[in-house]
N, C-alpha and C positions, 0 to 999 in steps of 0.2 A: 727446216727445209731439207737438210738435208738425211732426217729419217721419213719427208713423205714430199718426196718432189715431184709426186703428181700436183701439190697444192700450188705450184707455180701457174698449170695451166690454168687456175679457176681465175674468173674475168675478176675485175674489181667488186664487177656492179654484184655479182655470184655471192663473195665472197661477207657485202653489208649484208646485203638478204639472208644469209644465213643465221650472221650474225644478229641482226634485227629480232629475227623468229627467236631463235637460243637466250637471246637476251631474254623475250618475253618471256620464256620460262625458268626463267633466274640461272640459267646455267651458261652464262658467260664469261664464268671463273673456269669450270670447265673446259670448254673450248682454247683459253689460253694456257692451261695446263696441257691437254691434250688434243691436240690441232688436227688430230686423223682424225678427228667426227666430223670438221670442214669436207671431207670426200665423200661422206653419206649424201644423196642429193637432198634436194631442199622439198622437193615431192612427196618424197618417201620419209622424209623426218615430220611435214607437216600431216601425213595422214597415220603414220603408227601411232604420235600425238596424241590424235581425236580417236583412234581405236583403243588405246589404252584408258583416255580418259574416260569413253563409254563403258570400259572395264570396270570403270570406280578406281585405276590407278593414277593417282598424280603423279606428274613427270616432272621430278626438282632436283634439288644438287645434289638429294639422298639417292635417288633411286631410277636415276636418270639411265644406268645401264643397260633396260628394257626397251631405250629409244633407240641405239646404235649394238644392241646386240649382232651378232651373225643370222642369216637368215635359216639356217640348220637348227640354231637354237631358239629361234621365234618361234620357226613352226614347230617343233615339240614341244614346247610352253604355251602355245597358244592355237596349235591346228591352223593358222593360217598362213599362205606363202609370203612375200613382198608384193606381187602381184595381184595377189587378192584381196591387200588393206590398200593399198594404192587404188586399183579400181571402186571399192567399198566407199572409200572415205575420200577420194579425192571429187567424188559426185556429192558426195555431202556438205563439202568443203567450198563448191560453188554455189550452192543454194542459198 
């Protein structure tokens, strides 16, 4: 808490759902290691997910740094903004 005391604000219910998703891609060990990918939103982690997976990358404990990257280093690893996998993949995400 107190190297990311923004993580106080996130509600409880914020906090399972996150955990929930992370879990299901085995990186729960993660998350308790390193607690600042809790402030990534849950929007944005469930759509780079489904953009990377379309990529052919799995997202797991090896190589999980692709999900919570900087968005500086997304878009020159991948031409796309945050905003632009969010919109892409969060339409997708509800079908």
């Amino acid at each position: 808490v107190k190297r990311y005391p923004g993580i106080v604000t996130l509600s409880i219910e914020s906090i399972k759902e996150k955990f929930s998703f992370y879990s299901s891609l085995g990186l729960h060990n993660i998350l308790v290691r390193e607690p600042k990918h809790l402030m990534q939103s849950l929007t944005l982690s469930k759509a780079r997910s489904s953009f990377l997976e379309a990529k052919g990358l799995k997202v797991n404990e090896i190589n999980y740094r692709r999900l919570f990257m900087g968005e500086k280093v997304f878009v020159k690893q991948f031409n796309k903004t945050n905003e632009e996998v969010v919109e892409e993949y969060s339409l997708k995400l509800k079908k």
